[in-house]
C-alpha positions as a Markdown table, in Angstrom:
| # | Residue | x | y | z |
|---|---|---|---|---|
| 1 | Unk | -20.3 | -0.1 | 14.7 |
| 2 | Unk | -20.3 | -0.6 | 10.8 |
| 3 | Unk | -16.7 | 1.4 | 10.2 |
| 4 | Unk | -15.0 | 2.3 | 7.2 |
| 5 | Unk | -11.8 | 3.4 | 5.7 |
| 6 | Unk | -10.6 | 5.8 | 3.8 |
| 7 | Unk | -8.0 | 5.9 | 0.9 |
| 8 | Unk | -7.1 | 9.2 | -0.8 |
| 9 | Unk | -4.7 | 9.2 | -4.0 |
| 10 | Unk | -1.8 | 12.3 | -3.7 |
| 11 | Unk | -1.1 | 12.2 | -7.8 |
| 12 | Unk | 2.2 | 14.8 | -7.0 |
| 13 | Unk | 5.9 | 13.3 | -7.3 |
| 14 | Unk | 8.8 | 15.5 | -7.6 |
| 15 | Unk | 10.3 | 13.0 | -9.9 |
| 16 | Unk | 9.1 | 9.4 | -11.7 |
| 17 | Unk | 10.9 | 6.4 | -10.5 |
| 18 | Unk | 11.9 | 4.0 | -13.5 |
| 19 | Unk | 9.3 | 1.4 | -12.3 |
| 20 | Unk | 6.3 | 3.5 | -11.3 |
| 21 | Unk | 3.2 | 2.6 | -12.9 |
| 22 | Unk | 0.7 | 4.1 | -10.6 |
| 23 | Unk | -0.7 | 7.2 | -11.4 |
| 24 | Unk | 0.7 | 10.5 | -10.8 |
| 25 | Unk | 2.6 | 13.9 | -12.1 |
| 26 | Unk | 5.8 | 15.6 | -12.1 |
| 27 | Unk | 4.2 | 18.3 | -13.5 |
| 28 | Unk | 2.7 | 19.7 | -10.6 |
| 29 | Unk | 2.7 | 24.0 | -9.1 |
| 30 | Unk | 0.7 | 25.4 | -6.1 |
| 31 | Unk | -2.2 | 26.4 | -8.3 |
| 32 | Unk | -2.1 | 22.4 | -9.0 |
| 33 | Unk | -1.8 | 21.4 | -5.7 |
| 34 | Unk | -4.8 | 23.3 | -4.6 |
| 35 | Unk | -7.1 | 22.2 | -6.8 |
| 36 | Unk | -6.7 | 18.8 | -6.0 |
| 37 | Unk | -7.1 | 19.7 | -2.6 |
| 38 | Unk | -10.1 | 21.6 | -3.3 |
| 39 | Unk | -11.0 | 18.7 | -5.6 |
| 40 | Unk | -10.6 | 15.8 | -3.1 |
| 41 | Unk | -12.7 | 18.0 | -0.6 |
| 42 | Unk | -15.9 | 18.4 | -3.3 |
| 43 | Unk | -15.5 | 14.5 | -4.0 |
| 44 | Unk | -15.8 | 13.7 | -0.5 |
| 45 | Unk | -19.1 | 15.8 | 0.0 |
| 46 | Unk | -20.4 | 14.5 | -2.9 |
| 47 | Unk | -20.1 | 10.8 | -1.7 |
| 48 | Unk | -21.5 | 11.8 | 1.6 |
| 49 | Unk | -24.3 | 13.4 | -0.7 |
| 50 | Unk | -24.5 | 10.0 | -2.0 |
| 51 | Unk | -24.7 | 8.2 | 1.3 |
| 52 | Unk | -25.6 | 11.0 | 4.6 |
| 53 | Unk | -24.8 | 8.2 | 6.9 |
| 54 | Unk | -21.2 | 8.1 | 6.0 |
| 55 | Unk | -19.1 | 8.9 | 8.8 |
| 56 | Unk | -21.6 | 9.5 | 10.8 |
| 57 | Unk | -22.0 | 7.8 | 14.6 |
| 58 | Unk | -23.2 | 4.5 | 13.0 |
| 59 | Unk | -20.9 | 4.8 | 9.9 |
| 60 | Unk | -17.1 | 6.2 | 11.9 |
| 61 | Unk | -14.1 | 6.3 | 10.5 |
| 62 | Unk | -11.7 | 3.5 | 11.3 |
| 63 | Unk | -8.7 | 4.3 | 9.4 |
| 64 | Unk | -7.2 | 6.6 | 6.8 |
| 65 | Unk | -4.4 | 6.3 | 4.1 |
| 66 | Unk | -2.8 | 9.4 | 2.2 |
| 67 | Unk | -0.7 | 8.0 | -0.3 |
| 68 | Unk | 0.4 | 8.5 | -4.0 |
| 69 | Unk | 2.3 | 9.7 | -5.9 |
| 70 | Unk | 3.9 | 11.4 | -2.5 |
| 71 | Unk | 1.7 | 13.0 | -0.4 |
| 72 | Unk | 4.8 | 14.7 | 1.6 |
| 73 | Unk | 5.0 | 16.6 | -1.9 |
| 74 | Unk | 2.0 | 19.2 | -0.6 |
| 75 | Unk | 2.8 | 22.4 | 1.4 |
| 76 | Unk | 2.0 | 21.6 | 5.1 |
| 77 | Unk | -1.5 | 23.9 | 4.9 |
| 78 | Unk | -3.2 | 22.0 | 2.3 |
| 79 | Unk | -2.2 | 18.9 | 3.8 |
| 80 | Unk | -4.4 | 20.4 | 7.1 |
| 81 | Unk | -6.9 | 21.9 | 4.4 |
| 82 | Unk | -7.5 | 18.4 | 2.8 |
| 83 | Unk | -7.7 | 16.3 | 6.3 |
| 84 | Unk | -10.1 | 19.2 | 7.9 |
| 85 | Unk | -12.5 | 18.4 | 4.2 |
| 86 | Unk | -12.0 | 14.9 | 4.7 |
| 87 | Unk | -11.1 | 13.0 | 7.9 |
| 88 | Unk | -12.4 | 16.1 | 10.0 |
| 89 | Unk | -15.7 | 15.9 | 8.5 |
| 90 | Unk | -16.1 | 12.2 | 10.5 |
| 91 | Unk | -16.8 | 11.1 | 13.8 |
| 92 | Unk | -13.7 | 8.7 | 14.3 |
| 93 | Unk | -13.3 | 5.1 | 16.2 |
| 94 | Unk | -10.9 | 5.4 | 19.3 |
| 95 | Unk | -8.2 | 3.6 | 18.1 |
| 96 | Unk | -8.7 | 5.9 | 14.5 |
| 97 | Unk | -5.1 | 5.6 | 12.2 |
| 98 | Unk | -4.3 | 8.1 | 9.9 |
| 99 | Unk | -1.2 | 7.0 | 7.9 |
| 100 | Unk | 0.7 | 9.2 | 5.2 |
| 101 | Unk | 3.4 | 8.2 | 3.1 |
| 102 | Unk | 6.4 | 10.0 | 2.6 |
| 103 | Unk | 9.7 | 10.1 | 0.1 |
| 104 | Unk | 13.0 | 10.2 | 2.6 |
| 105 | Unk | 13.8 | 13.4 | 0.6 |
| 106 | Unk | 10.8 | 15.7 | 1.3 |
| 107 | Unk | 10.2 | 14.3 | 4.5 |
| 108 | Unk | 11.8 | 17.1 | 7.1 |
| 109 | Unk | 11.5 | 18.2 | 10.5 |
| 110 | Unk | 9.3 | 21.0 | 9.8 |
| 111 | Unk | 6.7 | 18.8 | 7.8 |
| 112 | Unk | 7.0 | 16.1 | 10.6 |
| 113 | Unk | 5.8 | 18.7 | 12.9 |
| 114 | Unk | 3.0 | 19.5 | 11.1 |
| 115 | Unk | 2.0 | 16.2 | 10.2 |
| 116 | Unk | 1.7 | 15.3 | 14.1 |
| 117 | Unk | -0.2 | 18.9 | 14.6 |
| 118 | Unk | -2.8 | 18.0 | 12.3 |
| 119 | Unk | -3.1 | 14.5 | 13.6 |
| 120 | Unk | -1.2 | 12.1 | 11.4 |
| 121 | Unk | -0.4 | 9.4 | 14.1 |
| 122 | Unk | 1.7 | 6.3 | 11.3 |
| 123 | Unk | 4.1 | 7.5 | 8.6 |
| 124 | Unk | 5.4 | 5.0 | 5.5 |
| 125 | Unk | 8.4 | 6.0 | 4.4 |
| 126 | Unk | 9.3 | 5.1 | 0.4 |
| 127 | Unk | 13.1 | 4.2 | 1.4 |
| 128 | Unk | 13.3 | 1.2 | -1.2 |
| 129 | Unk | 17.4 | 0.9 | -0.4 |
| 130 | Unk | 20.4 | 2.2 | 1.5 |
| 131 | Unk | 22.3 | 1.0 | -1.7 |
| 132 | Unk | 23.3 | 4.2 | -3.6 |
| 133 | Unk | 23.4 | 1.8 | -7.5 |
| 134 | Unk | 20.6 | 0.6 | -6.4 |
| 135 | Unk | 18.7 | 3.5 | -6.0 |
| 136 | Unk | 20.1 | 5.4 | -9.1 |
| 137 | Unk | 18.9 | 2.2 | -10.8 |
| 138 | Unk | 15.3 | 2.6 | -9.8 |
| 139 | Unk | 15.6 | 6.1 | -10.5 |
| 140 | Unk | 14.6 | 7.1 | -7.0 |
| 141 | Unk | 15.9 | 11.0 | -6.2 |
| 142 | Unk | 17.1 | 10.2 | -2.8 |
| 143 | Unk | 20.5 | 8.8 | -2.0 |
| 144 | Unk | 21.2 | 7.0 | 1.6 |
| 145 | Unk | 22.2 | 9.4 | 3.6 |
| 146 | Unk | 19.4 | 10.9 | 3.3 |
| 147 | Unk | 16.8 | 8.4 | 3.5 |
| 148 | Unk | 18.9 | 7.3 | 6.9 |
| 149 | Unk | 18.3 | 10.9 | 8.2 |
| 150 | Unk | 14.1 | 10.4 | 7.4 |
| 151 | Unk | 14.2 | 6.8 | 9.1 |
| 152 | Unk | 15.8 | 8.6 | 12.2 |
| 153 | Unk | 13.5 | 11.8 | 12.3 |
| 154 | Unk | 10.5 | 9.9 | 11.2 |
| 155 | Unk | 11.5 | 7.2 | 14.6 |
| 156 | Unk | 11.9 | 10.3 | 16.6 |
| 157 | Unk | 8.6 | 11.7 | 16.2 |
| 158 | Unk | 6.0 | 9.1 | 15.3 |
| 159 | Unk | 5.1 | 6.2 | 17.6 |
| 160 | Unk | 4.4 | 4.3 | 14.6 |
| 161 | Unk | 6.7 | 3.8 | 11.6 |
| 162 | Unk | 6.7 | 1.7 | 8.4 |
| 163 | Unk | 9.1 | 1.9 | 5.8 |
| 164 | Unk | 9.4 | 0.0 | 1.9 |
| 165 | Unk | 11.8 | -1.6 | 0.4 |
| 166 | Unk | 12.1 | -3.7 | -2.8 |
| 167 | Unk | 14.1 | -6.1 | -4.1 |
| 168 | Unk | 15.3 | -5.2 | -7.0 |
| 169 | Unk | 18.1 | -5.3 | -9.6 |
| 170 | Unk | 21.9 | -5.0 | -7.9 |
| 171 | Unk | 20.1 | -5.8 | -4.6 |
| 172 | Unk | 22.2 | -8.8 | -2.7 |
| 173 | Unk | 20.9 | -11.0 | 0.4 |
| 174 | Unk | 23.3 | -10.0 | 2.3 |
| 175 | Unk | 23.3 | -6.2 | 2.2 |
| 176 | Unk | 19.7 | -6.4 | 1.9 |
| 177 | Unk | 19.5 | -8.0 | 5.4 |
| 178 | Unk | 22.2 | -5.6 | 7.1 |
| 179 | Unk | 19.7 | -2.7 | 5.8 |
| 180 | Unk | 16.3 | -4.6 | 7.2 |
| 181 | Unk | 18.8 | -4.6 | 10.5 |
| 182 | Unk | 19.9 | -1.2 | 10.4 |
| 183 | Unk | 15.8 | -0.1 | 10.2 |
| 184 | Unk | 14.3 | -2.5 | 12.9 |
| 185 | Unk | 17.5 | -0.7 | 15.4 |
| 186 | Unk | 16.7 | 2.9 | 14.4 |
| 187 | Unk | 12.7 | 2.2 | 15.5 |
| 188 | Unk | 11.2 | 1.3 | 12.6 |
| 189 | Unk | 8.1 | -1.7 | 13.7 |
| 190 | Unk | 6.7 | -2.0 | 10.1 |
| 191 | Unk | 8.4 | -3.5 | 7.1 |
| 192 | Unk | 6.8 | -3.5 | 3.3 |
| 193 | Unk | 8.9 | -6.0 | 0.7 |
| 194 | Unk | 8.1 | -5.9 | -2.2 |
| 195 | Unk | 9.6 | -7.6 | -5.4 |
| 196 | Unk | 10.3 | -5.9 | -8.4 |
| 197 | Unk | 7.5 | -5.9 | -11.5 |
| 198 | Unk | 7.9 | -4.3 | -14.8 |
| 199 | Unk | 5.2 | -2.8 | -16.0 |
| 200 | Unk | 4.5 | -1.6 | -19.9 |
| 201 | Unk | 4.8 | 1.9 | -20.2 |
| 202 | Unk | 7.4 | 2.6 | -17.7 |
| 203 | Unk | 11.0 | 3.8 | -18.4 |
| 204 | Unk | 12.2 | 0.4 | -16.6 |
| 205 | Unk | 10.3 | -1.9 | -19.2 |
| 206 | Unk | 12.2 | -0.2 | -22.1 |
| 207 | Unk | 15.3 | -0.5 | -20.4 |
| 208 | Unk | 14.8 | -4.6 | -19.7 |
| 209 | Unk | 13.8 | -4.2 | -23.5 |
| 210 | Unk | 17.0 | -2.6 | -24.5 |
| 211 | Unk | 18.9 | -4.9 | -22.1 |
| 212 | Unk | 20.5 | -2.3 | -20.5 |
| 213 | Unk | 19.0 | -3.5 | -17.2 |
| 214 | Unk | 19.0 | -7.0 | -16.3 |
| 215 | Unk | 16.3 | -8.8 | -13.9 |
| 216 | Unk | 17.9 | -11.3 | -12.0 |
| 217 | Unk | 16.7 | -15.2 | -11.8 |
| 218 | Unk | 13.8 | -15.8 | -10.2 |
| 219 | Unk | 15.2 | -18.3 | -7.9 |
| 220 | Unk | 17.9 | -15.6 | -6.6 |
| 221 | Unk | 14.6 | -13.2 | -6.0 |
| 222 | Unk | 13.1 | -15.8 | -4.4 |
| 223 | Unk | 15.9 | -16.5 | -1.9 |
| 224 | Unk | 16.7 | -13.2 | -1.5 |
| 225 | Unk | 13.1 | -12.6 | 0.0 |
| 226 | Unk | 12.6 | -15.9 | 1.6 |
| 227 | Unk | 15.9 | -15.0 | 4.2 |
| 228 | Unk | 14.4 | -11.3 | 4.7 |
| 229 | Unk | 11.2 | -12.7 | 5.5 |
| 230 | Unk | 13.6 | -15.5 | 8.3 |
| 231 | Unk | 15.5 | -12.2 | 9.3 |
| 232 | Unk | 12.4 | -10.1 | 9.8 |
| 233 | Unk | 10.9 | -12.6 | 12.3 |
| 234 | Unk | 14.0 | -13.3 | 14.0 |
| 235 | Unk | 13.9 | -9.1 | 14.6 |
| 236 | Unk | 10.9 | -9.8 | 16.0 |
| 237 | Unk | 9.0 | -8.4 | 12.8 |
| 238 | Unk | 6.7 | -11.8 | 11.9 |
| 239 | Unk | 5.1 | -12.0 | 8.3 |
| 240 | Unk | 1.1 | -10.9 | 8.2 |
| 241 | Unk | 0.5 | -10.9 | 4.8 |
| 242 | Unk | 2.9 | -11.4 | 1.2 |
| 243 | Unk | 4.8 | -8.2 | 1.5 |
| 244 | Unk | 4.2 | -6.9 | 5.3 |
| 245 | Unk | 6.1 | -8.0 | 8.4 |
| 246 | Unk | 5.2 | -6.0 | 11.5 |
| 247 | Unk | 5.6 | -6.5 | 15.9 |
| 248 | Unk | 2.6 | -7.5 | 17.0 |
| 249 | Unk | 0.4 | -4.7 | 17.4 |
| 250 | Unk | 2.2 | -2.5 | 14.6 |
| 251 | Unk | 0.3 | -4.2 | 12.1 |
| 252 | Unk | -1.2 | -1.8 | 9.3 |
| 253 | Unk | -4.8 | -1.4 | 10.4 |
| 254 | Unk | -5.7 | 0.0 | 7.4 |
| 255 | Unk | -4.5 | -2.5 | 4.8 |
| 256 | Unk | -5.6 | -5.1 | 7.1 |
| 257 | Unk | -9.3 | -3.9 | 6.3 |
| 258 | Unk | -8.7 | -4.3 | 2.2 |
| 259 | Unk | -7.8 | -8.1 | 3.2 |
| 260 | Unk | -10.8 | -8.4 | 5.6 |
| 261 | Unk | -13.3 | -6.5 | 2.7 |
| 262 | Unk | -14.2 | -3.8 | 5.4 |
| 263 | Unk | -15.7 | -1.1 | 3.0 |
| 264 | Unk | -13.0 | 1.8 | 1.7 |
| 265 | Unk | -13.9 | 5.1 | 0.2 |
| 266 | Unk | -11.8 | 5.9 | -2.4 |
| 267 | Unk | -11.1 | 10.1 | -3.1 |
| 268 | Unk | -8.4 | 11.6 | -6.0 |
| 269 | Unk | -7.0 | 10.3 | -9.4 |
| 270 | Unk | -7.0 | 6.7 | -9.7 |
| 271 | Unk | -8.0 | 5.7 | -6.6 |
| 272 | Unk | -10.0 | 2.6 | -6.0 |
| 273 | Unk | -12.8 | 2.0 | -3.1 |
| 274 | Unk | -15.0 | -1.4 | -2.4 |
| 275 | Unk | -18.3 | -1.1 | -0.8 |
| 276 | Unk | -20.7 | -4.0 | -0.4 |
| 277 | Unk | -20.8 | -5.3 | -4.4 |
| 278 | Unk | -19.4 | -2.5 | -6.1 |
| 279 | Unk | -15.7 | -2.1 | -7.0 |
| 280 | Unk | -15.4 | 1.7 | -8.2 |
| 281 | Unk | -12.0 | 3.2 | -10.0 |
| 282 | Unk | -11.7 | 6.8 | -10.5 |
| 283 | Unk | -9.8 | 8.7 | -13.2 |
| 284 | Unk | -6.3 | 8.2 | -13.4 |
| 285 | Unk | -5.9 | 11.7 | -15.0 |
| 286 | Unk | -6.1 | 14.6 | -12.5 |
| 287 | Unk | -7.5 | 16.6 | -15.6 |
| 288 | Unk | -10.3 | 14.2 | -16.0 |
| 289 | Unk | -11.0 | 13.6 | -12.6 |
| 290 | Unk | -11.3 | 17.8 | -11.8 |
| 291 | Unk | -13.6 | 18.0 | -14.9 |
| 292 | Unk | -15.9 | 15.7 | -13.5 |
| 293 | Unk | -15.8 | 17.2 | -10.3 |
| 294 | Unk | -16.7 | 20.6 | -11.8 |
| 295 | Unk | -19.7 | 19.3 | -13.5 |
| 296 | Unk | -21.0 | 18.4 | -10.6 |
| 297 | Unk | -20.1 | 14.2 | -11.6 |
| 298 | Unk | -18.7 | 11.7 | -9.6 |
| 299 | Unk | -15.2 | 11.2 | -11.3 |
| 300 | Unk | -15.6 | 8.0 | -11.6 |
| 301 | Unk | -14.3 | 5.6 | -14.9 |
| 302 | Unk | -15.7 | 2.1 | -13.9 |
| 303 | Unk | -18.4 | 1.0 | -11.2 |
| 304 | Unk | -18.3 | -2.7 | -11.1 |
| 305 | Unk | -21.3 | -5.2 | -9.5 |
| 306 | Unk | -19.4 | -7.6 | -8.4 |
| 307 | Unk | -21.5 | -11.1 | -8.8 |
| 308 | Unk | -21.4 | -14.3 | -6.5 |
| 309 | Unk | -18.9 | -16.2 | -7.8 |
| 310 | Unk | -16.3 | -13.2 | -7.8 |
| 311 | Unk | -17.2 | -12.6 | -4.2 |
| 312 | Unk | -16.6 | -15.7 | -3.1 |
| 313 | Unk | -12.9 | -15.5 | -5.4 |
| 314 | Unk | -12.5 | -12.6 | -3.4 |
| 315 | Unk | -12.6 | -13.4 | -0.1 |
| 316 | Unk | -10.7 | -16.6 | -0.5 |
| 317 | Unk | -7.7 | -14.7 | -2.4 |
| 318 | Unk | -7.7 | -12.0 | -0.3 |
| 319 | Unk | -7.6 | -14.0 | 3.1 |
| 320 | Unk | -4.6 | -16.3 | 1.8 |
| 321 | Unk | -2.4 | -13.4 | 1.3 |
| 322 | Unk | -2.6 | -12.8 | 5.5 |
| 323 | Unk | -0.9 | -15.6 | 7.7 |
| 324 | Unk | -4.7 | -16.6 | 9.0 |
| 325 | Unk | -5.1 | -17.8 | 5.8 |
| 326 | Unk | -8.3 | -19.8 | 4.9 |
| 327 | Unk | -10.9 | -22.2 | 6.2 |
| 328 | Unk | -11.3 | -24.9 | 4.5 |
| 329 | Unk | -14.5 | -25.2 | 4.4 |
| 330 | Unk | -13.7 | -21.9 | 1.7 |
| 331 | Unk | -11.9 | -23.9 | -0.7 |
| 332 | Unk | -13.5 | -25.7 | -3.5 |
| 333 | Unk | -13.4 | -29.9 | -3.3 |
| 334 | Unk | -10.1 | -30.9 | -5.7 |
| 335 | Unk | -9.1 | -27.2 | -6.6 |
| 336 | Unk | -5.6 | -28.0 | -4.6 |
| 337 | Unk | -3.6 | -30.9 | -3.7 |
| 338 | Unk | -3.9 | -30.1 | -0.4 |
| 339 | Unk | -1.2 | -32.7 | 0.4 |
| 340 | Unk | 1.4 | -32.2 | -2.1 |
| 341 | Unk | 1.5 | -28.8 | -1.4 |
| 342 | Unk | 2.2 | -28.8 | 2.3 |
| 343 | Unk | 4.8 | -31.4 | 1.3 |
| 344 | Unk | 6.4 | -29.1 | -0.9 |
| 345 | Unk | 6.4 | -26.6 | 2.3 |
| 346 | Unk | 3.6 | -24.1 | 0.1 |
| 347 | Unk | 1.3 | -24.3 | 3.1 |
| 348 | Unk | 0.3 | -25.8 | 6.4 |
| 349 | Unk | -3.0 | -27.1 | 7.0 |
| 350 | Unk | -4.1 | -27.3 | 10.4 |
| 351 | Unk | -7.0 | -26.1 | 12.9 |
| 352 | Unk | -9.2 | -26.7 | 9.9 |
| 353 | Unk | -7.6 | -23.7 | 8.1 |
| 354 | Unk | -4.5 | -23.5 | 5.3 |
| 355 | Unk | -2.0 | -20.9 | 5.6 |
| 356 | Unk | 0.6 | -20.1 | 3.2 |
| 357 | Unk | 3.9 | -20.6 | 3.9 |
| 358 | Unk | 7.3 | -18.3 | 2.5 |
| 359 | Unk | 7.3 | -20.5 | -0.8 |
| 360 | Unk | 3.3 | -20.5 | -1.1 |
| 361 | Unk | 3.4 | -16.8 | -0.9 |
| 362 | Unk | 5.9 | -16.4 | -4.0 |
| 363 | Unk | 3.5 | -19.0 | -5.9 |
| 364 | Unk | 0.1 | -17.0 | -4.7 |
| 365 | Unk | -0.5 | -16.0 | -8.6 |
| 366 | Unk | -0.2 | -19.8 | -9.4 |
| 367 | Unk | -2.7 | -21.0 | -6.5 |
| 368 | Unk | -5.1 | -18.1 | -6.7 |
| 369 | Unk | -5.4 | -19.6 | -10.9 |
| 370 | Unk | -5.8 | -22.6 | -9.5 |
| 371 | Unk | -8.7 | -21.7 | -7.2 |
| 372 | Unk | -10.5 | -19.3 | -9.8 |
| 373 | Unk | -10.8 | -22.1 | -12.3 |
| 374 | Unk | -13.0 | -24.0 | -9.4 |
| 375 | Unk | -14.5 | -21.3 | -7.6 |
């Protein structure tokens, strides 16, 4: 079977964190929430318009991802109205995921509940920190307790549970690790870690600007992540790919098809899907992306053909982020010093493949240059 998977883009946040650059609104009310809905529904029958075969018996649906933005931010009805437009309208593989992510703060029992009902078997919880400065630094609108009482309910009632964090400023090795410890003992069997970047545009960038908030050195960043990453596996929670640690078998499924370049659809503001060649991006703008929608026009901004050069980039970046890493039959005759670098503890090379190691994957920018300029 040739499956597929699915992304859709919830633009709807209650709040903007300092450091969000993805797109998405605060702005949002019910009438705004149901036409995305409504919108996300028409932009999936117009794809399938595009392609009949698409989630069809020979075409199923591996895996879905609702994410944002927050997708926890829509009522409990239109999340079941967009799923029955969307995922219901596919025949399914038998191991089928459908994840959602959630903020701790809008994530509550009765949402849970409905979530399950309409077949939402993984939730990824936004928790970020159990450090109150921490989270008031990020702007995040949740404080601990309450993202410890969504880690519990979310443990309670999903088999499968991820949750985020990120190291950012005021975050310390050692609190950070008594936090990843706290998670993996409440249930929790999937672990994003992410490192803090500043993007242009976003209230955190002017404050690094202004000085007001100060990034700390990169070599305390990189230590900081470098024991999560030893803590994780000692938890039982081994590294997969740069920023996800899982038990074996809790892996993302769906992420794990963008770094195998299994085909995605991509449905709502700003999301991005990857089939065959083409790279397409939607609107960012909700606005935009319901105006094309009501003319009848795929809302898309960019459809890129990729050629055979960036393919071949592609598949070798994307496979070095997971801990398979690459064969080396991939990688291009003098692009690396393929001995200094496993001296240097960046990778291993072994079984006719190299894999990254913890200090490889904080220098992945650096080596994926390197291989670009060869490729």
């Amino acid at each position: 079977m040739r499956a597929f998977g699915l992304y859709v883009h919830v633009p709807f946040c209650g709040s903007i964190c300092a450091y969000c650059h993805f797109a998405r609104t605060a702005g949002d009310d019910a009438s705004r929430r149901a036409a995305f809905v409504e919108g996300a529904r028409r932009e999936f029958a117009m794809r399938r318009e595009h392609c009949p075969a698409l989630g069809g018996a020979a075409r199923p649906l591996a895996t879905a991802y609702l994410g944002g933005g927050t997708p926890s931010q829509l009522e409990p009805a239109l999340m079941e109205r967009l799923l029955e437009g969307t995922v219901g309208q596919c025949a399914r593989t038998d191991d089928f995921e459908l994840t959602a992510e959630a903020n701790p703060e809008t994530f509550m029992a009765p949402l849970a509940r409905a979530w399950r009902a309409a077949g939402i078997n993984r939730v990824s919880l936004g928790v970020q920190s159990l450090d109150a400065g921490v989270l008031r630094g990020l702007g995040r609108a949740c404080d601990p307790p309450t993202a410890r009482r969504a880690l519990a309910l979310a443990c309670s009632m999903f088999g499968r549970v991820s949750a985020d964090w990120i190291i950012a400023p005021g975050v310390t090795t050692p609190a950070l690790l008594a936090e990843l410890d706290e998670a993996i003992a409440c249930g929790v069997e999937h672990v994003s870690l992410y490192i803090l970047e500043v993007h242009e545009g976003t209230a955190l960038a002017a404050r690094v600007r202004d000085g007001s908030v100060r990034l700390a050195p990169d070599g305390q960043v990189a230590a900081t992540y470098l024991a999560a990453a030893e803590r994780l596996a000692a938890l039982g929670l081994p590294q997969y790919e740069v920023a996800n640690f899982a038990r074996p078998g809790a892996e993302s499924r769906h992420n794990r098809g963008y770094w195998r370049r299994q085909p995605w659809l991509g449905l709502g503001p700003g999301a991005h899907g990857a089939w065959g060649r083409c790279r397409r991006a939607n609107h960012d703008g909700l606005d935009a992306w319901l105006a094309d929608l009501a003319a009848g026009r795929l809302p898309e901004v960019s459809v890129d053909a990729l050629s055979t050069a960036a393919r071949r980039l592609e598949r070798v970046v994307l496979a070095l982020r997971t801990r398979e890493g690459v064969p080396l039959s991939w990688l291009p005759a003098g692009a690396l010093d393929l001995a200094r670098g496993q001296a240097e503890g960046l990778w291993r090379v072994a079984e006719g493949r190299l894999r990254l190691e913890g200090p490889g994957f904080l220098r992945i920018d650096t080596i994926e240059e390197a291989l670009a300029r060869r490729l």
